[in-house]
C-alpha positions as CSV (number, residue, x, y, z in Angstrom):
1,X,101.9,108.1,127.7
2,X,104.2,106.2,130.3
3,X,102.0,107.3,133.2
4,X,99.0,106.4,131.7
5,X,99.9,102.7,132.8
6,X,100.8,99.8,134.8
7,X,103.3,98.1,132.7
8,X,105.4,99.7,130.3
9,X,107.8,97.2,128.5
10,X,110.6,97.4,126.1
11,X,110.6,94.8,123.4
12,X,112.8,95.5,120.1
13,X,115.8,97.8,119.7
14,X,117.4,99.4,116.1
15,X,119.4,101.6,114.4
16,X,117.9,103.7,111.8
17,X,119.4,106.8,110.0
18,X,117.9,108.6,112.5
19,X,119.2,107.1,115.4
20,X,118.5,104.6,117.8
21,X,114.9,103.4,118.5
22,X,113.3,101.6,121.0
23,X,109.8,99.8,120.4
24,X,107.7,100.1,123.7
25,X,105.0,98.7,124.5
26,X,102.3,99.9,127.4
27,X,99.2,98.3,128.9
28,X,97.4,97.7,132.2
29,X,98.0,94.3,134.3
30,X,94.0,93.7,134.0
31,X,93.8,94.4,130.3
32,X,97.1,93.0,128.5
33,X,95.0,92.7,125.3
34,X,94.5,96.3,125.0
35,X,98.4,96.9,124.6
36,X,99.7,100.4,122.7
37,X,102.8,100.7,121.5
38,X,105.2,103.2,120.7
39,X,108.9,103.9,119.1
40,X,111.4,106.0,120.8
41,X,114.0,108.1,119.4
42,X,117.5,108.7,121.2
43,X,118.7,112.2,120.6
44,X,122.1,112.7,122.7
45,X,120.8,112.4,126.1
46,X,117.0,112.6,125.5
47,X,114.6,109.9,123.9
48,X,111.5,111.0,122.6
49,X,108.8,109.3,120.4
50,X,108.9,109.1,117.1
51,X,105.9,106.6,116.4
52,X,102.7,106.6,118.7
53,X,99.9,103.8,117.5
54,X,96.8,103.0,119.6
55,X,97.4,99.2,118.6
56,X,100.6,97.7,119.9
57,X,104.0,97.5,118.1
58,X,105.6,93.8,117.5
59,X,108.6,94.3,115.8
60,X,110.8,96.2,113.5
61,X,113.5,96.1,111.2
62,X,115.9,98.9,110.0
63,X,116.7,98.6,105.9
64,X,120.3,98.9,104.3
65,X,118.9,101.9,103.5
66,X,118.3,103.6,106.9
67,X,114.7,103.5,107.1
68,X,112.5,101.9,109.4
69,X,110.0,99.7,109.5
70,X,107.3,98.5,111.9
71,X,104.3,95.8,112.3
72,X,101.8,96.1,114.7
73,X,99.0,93.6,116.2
74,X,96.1,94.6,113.3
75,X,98.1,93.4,110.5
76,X,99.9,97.0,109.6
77,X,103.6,98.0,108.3
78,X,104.7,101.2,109.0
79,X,107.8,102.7,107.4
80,X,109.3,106.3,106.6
81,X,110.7,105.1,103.4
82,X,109.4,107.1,100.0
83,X,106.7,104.5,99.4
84,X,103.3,104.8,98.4
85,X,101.0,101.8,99.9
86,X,98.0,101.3,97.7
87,X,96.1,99.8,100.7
88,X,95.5,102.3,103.5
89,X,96.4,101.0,107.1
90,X,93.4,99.4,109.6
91,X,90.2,101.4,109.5
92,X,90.4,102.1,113.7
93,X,94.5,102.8,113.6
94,X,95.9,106.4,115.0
95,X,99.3,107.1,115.5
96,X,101.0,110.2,115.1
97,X,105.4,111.1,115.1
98,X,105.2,112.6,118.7
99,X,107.4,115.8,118.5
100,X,109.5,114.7,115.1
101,X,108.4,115.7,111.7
102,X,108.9,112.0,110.5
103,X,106.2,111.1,107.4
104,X,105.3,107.4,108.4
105,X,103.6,105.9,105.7
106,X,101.1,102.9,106.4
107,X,99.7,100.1,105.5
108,X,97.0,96.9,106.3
109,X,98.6,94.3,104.7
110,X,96.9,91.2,106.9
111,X,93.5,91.3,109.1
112,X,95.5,90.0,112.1
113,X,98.9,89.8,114.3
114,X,102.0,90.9,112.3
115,X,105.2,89.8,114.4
116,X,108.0,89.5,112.4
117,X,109.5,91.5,110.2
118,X,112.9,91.3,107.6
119,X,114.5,92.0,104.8
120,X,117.5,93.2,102.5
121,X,116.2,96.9,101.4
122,X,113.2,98.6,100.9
123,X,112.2,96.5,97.9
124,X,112.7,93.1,99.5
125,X,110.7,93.4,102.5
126,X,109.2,90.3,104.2
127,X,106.6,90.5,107.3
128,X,104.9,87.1,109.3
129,X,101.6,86.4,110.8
130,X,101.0,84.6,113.7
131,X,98.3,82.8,112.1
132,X,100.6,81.9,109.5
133,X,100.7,84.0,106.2
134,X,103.8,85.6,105.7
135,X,103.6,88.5,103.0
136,X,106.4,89.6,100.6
137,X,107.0,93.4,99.4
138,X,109.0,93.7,96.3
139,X,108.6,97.5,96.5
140,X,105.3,97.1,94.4
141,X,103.2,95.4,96.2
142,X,102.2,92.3,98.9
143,X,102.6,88.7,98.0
144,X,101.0,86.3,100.1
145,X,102.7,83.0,101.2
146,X,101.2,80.3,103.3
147,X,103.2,79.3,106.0
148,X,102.4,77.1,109.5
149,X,100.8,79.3,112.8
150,X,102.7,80.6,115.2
151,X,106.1,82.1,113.8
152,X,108.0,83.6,116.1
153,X,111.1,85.1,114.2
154,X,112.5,85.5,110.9
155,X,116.1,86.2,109.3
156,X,118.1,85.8,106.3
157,X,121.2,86.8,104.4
158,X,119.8,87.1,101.1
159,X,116.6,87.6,98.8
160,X,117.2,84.2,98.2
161,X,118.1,82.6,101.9
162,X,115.7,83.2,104.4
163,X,113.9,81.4,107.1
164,X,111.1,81.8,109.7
165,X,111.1,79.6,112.4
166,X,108.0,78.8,115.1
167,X,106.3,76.5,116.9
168,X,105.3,72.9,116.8
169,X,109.0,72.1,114.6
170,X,108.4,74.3,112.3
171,X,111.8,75.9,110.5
172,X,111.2,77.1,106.7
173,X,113.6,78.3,104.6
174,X,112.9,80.6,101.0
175,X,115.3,79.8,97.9
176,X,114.2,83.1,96.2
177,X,110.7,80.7,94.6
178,X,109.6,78.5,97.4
179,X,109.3,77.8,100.8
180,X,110.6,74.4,102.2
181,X,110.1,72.8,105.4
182,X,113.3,71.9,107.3
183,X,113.8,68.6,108.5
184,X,115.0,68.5,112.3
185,X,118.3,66.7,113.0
186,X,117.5,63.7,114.7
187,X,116.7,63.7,118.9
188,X,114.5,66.8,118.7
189,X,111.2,67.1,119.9
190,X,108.7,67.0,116.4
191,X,106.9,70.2,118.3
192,X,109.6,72.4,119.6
193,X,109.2,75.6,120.1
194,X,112.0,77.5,118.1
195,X,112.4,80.6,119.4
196,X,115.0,83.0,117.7
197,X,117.6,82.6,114.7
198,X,120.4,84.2,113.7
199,X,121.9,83.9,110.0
200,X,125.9,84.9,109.9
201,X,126.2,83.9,106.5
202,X,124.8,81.2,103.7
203,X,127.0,78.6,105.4
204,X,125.9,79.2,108.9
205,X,123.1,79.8,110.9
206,X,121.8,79.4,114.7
207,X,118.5,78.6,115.8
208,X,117.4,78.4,119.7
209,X,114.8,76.1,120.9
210,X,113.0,76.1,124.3
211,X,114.1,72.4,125.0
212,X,118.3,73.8,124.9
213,X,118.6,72.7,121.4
214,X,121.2,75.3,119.6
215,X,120.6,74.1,115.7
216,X,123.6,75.1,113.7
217,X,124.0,74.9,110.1
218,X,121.9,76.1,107.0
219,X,118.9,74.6,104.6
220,X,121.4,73.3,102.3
221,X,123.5,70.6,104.3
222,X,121.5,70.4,107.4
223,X,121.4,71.2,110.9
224,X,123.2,69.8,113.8
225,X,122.0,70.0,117.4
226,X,124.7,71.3,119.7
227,X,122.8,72.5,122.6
228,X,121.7,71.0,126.2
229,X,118.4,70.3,127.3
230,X,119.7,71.8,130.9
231,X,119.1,75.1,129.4
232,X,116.0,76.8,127.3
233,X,117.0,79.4,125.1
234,X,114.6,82.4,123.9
235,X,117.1,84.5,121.7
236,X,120.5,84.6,120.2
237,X,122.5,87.4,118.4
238,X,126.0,88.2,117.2
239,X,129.0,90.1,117.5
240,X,130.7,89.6,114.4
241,X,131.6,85.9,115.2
242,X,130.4,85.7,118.5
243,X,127.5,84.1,119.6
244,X,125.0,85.3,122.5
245,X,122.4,83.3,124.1
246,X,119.2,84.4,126.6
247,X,119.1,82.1,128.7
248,X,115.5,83.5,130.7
249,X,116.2,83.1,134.4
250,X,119.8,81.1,133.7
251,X,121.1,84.4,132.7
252,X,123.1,85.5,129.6
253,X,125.5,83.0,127.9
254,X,128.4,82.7,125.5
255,X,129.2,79.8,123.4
256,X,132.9,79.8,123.8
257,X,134.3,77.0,122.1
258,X,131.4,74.6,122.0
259,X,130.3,75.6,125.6
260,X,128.0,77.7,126.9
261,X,129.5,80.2,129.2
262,X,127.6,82.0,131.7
263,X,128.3,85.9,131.3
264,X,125.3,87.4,133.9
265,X,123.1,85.0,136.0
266,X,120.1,87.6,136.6
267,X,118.0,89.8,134.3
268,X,115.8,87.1,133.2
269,X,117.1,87.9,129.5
270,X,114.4,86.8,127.0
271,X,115.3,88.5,124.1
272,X,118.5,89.7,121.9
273,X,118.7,92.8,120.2
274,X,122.4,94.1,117.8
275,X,123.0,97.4,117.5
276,X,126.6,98.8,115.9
277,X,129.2,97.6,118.1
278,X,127.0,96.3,120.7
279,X,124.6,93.4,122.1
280,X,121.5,94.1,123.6
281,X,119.7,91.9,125.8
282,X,115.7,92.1,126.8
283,X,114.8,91.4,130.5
284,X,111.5,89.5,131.6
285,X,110.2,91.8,134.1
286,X,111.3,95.5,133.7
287,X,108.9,97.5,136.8
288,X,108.7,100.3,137.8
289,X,111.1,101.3,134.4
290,X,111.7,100.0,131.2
291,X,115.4,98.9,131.1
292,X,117.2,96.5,129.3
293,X,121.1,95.4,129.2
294,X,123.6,96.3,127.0
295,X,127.7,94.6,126.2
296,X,129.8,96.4,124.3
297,X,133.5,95.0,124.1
298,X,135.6,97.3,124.3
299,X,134.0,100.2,126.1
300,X,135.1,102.3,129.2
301,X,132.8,100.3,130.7
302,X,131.7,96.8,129.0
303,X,128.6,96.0,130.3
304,X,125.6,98.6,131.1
305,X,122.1,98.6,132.4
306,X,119.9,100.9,130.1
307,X,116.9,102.5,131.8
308,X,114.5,104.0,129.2
């Protein structure tokens, strides 16, 4: 499918119980809208598909459980969990498991974008909309919430403790009943774009905004603004304690004792990705190959360039 066109992108990494997958996604520079997607599986030195859809992927989570789950851009979920949708998926969806005998089960929950997806196990699932809904599987069926346009990324630490954040200001947070709109600290611009968020624990969580603001905090107490507006930030992960920044064409940063601490000044990083033991960071432009970077303390060799 790779030489079938122009631009061929990756976009998401997990871990499954299968392995390590990459989510893919392929189009032509004239015709972005017409985007496919696919996942890749890593098998010792090969990676192979696993998941082929004619739509593009978004996003995708792996469950405590191992499994894995999917949205795509016409409001499907695809997992290869033991569940039994009652909705079948989009009427004009084909995918198939490449070379694998993986069973993906499918479903339309949403007639639209899906483009975030979390949750704590395969019976606490939540997915987003970019026009706004986000959707709730207890392991039963969809819930539907109303929630602002334009989320761009969702975390939690609990079934109780979640939170989507988006465009225009918008950070909400789920108590387990409700969602609540956060109140920004003070000195933020009312319609920043938050772009990525990162929940250690209850207690503390990170949120990056375009204009350099780095919220930390949690829904309970509050957030404080610790960033710079020298910077604009468009993802943030963890290594256990450690906190990773993309800075786009500032490179990849650190915050080391309050500072931000400049690691790599190229790649173009605009998104973060965990995987066991390692951070994975998503470059801009990634022609002629997909490729994106990977730090992993510790190794032979620490930091690596990924070609896929």
């Amino acid at each position: 499918m790779r030489n079938d066109y122009e631009i061929v992108h990756v976009i998401d990494l997990k871990v499954s119980n299968l392995g390590e997958h990459r989510l893919i996604t392929y189009y032509n520079e004239a015709d972005a809208l017409n985007a496919v997607g696919g996942v890749s599986l890593k098998e010792k030195t090969h990676v192979k598909t696993c998941l082929g859809a004619n739509f593009q992927l978004n996003a995708m989570w792996s469950s405590q459980n191992g499994h894995l789950w999917v949205v795509d851009d016409q409001g499907d979920v695809f997992t290869n969990a033991n569940i039994n949708f009652k909705q079948p998926p989009f009427e004009r969806l084909k995918f198939n498991s490449g070379s694998f005998d993986i069973k993906w089960n499918v479903t339309e929950v949403f007639k639209g974008q899906l483009n975030a997806i979390w949750g704590t196990s395969d019976e606490d699932v939540w997915v987003t909309a970019f026009a706004g809904p986000a959707f709730h599987w207890d392991g039963q069926s969809w819930t539907q919430y109303t929630l602002p346009k334009a989320p761009n990324a969702i975390d939690g630490s609990a079934s109780d403790d979640v939170y989507v954040v988006g465009y225009d200001g918008n950070i909400h947070h789920f108590n387990g009943s409700a969602w609540t709109k956060i109140a920004l600290p003070s000195g933020i611009p009312q319609q920043d774009a938050f772009t990525d968020i990162k929940v250690l624990s209850r207690d503390k969580v990170f949120i990056t905004g375009r204009s350099g603001c780095l919220l930390v905090g949690n829904a309970n107490n509050g957030f404080t603004d610790i960033g710079s507006a020298k910077y604009s930030w468009y993802g943030v992960g963890a290594i256990e304690e450690r906190i990773f920044l993309a800075g786009g064409e500032q490179g990849i940063f650190e915050l080391i004792d309050g500072q931000f601490v400049c690691l790599k000044d190229k790649g173009q990083p605009v998104g973060v990705f965990e995987t066991p033991n390692a951070i994975n960071f998503i470059p801009a432009e990634q022609q002629p190959n997909p490729w994106f970077v990977r730090y992993e303390p510790g190794a032979s060799r620490e930091w690596t360039k990924v070609n896929t």
